[in-house]
LUMKOL-593163 format. One record per residue (C-alpha): residue in one letter; x, y, z. Coordinates in steps of 0.1 Angstrom, whole numbers, padded with zeros to 4 digits, always signed. Layout:
residues N
aXYZ...
END
This chain:
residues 363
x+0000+0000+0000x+0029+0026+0011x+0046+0017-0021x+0015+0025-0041x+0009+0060-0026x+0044+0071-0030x+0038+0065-0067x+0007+0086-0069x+0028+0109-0044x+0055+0114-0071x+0033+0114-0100x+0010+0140-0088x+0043+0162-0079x+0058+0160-0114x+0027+0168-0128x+0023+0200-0106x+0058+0207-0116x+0053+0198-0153x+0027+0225-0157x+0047+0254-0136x+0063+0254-0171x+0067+0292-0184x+0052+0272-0221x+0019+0270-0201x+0018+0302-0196x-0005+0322-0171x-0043+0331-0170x-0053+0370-0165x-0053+0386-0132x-0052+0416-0119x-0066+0445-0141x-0064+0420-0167x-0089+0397-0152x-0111+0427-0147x-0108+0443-0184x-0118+0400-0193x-0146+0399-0168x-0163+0430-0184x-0166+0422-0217x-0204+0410-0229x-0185+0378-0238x-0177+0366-0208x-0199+0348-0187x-0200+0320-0159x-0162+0320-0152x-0150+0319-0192x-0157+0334-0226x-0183+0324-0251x-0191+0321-0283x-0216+0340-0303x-0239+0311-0304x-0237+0274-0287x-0207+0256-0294x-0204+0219-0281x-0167+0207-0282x-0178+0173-0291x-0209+0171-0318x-0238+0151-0302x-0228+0119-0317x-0191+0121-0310x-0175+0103-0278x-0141+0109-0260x-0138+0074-0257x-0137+0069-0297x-0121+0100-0305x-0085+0092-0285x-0093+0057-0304x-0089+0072-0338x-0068+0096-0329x-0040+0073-0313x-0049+0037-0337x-0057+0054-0373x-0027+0052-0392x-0015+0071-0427x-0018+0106-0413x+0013+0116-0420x+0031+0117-0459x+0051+0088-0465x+0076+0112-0480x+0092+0147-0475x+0071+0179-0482x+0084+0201-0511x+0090+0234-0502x+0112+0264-0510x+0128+0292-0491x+0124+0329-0502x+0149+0349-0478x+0127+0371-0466x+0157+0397-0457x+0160+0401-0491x+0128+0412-0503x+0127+0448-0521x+0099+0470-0498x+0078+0475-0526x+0072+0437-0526x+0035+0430-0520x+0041+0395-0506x+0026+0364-0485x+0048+0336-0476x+0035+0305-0460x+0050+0284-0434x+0029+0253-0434x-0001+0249-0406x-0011+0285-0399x+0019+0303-0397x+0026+0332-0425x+0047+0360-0431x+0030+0394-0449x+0047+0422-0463x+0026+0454-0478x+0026+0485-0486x+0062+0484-0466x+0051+0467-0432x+0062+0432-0422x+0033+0409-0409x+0036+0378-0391x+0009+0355-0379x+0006+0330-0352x+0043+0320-0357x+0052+0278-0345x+0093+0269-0353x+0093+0249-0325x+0086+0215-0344x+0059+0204-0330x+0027+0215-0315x+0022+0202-0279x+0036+0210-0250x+0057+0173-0255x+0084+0177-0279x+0080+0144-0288x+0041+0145-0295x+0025+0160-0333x+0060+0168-0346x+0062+0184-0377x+0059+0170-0414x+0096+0161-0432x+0104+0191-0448x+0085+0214-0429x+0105+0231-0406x+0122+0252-0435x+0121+0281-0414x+0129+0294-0384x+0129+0324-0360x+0164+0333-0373x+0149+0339-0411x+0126+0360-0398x+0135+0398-0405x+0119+0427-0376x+0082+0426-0372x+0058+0453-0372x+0028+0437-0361x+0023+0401-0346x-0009+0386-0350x-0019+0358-0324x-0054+0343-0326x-0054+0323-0298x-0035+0304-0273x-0033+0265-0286x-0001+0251-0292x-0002+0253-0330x-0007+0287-0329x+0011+0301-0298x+0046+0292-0291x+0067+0298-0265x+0102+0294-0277x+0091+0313-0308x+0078+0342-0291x+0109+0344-0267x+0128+0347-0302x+0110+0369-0319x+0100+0396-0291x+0131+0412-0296x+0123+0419-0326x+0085+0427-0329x+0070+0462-0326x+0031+0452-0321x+0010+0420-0309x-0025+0421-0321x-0044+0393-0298x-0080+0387-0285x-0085+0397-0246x-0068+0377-0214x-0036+0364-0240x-0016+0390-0232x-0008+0377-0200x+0008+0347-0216x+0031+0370-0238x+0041+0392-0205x+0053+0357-0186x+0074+0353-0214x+0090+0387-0211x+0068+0408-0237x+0068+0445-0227x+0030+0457-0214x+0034+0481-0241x+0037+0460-0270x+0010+0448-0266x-0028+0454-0280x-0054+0430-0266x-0089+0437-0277x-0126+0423-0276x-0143+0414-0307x-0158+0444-0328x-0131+0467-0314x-0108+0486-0340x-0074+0498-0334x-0057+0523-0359x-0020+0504-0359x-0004+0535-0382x-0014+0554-0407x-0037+0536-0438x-0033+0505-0414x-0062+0499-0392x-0076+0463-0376x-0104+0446-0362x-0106+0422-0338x-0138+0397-0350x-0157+0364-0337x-0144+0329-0343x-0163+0298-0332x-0135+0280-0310x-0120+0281-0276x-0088+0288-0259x-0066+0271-0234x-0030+0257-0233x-0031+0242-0193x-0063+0226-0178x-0084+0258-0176x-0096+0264-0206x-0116+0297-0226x-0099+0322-0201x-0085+0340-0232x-0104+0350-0266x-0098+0332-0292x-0107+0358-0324x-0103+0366-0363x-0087+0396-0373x-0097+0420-0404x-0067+0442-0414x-0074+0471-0437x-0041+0486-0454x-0033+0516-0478x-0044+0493-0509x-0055+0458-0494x-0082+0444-0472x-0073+0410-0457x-0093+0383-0433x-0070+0366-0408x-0096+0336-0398x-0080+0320-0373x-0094+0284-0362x-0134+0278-0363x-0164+0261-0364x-0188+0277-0394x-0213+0304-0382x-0234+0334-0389x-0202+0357-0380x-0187+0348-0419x-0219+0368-0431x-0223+0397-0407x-0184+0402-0407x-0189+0403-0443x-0217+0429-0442x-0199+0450-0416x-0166+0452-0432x-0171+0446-0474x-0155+0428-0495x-0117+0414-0491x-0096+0407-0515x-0081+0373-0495x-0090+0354-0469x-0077+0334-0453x-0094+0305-0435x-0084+0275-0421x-0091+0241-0437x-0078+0209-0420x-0074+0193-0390x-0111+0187-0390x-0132+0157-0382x-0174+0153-0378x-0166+0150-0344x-0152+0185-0335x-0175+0198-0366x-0188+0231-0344x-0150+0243-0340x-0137+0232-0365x-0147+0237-0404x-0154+0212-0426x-0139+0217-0467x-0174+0227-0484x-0179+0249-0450x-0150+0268-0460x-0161+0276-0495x-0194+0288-0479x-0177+0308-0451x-0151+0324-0478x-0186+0337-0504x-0201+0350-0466x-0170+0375-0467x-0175+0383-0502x-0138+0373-0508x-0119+0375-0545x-0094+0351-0531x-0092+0323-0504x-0062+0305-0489x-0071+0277-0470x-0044+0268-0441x-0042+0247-0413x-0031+0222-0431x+0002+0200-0442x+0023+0203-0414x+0009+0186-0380x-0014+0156-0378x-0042+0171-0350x-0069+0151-0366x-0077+0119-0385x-0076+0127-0425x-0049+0116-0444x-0024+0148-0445x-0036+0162-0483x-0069+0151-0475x-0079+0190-0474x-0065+0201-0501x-0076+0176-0522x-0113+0181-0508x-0112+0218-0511x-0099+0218-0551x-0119+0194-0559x-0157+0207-0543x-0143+0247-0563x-0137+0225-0593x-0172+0243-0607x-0166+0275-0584x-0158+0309-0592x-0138+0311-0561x-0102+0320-0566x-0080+0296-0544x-0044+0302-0539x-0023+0268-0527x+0013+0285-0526x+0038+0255-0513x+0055+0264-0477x+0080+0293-0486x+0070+0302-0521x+0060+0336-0527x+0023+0346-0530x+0014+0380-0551x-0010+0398-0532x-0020+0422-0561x-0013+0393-0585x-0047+0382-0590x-0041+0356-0617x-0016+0340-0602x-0016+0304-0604x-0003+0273-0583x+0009+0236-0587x-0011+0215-0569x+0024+0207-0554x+0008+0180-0528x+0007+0154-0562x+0042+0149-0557x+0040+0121-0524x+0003+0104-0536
END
């Protein structure tokens, strides 16, 4: 029996100690809490979204889904992912220009200012570095390519979208981070100056600089990187520049928000929306291919680049599963899709630009 306890002893204690990690970063306090517990989104102890949004669809079962998730095989390419590497120090200023880094990680340059969003060179994306590591070919970049920042865009706080050994690289170097409400106090911990940072509810505009102005909009998700979760706001972004207006999507379930952004804002000229990692399971936070394509005509957009996709294996599909699915339902569409490969350069005023459908190569 005394033997017995002292293991549950010892494994309670390096779990306690496990999660004191800085990567798990802090919830709000303080005035922080207070600016969180004010806003009409918040309610019963965490935030909400627009309309109910079960984690799990009604058919769905933990039981089955840490089945699939940990038995169904061929989620990864049997091969390495092509890619290329445009050195982003190198770019002339009056390059309009998106470069992908695989998942949901992108770097933006426009009308002179350097964008980056939700940043992950760690890897992987848990808080195990052994657990959901990167594709083969990949990890192209890192936070040593990246040139100095003028506005960070985080959407929320999961591990494939927040990092902590990226940001600790990168705040050096970084003027603003854009973020929904409560994340900021994750980014302090880490060592981000209060005054760096611009944490907003959704609806809110902020005038960055001059010609550049952002909103912070719904999403249909949740937040959380230790065991409380929704304690930060998870959110979409819409950034109007000079000559360009752009939808940051973030991670989501489909919704009414697509449409009344949509309305509020006009049209955009690209959007960008995530597609993959989803499952009929998780189907209210997480969008579904032919979801996309709706969610992308709600925003009245000319373009749409679907991401979250081909780099980590969150969910069950095979890893080109969504790009397959999402070519193929446009095949009769007028919607414009760009597919850039990780590192090649996207036009952003190039509207006829076209792309290989590069993820052939390891069928």
């Amino acid at each position: 029996m005394i033997p017995a306890i002292l293991i549950v002893l010892f494994a309670g204690l390096s779990i306690f100690i496990f999660l004191r990690h800085p990567k798990f970063g802090k919830t709000p306090r303080g005035t922080r809490l207070e600016k969180v517990k004010s806003s009409p989104n918040y309610k019963d102890g965490s935030f909400q979204n627009l309309n109910r949004t079960p984690q799990l669809a009604e058919e769905a079962t933990f039981s089955k889904m840490y089945h699939d998730f940990f038995f169904i095989k061929n989620k990864r390419p049997k091969g390495r992912i092509p890619s290329q590497k445009t050195n982003l120090f190198d770019l002339s200023p009056e390059e309009d220009v998106l470069i992908w880094f695989g998942h949901s990680s992108y770097f933006i340059q426009i009308a002179g200012k350097k964008i980056l969003v939700d940043p992950v060179f760690c890897g992987n994306a848990s808080p195990f570095s052994f657990m959901i590591k990167a594709f083969d070919g990949t990890d192209v970049y890192t936070s040593g390519d990246i040139p100095a920042i003028d506005f960070l865009f985080i959407t929320h706080d999961h591990w494939d979208h927040l990092d902590y050994k990226t940001i600790c690289d990168l705040k050096s170097k970084t003027g603003k981070i854009i973020t929904g409400l409560g994340t900021g106090e994750h980014l302090e911990y880490w060592g981000v100056g209060h005054e760096h940072i611009i944490e907003k509810d959704w609806y809110r505009l902020v005038e960055l600089e001059k010609g550049f102005t952002v909103a912070v909009t719904p999403a249909r998700h949740f937040s959380g990187r230790g065991l409380k979760s929704k304690q930060s706001l998870w959110a979409s972004f819409v950034l109007q520049t000079p000559t360009f207006r752009l939808f940051i999507g973030g991670d989501g379930g489909y919704d009414s928000h697509f449409k009344e952004i949509g309305q509020k804002f006009g049209k955009f000229d690209l959007a960008i929306l995530e597609n993959g990692q989803y499952n009929t399971s998780w189907k209210y936070i997480h969008m579904m291919p032919e979801q996309v394509l709706q969610a992308a005509k709600d925003l009245g957009a000319k373009r749409l680049f679907p991401v979250h996709n081909s780099k980590f294996a969150l969910a069950n599909h095979a890893w080109d599963e969504p790009l397959k699915q999402i070519t193929a339902l446009n095949s009769k569409s007028e919607q414009a899709i760009i597919t850039p490969m990780i590192g090649e350069k996207v036009f952003l005023k190039n509207e006829t630009q076209e792309f290989s459908k590069w993820w052939e190569k390891l069928a």
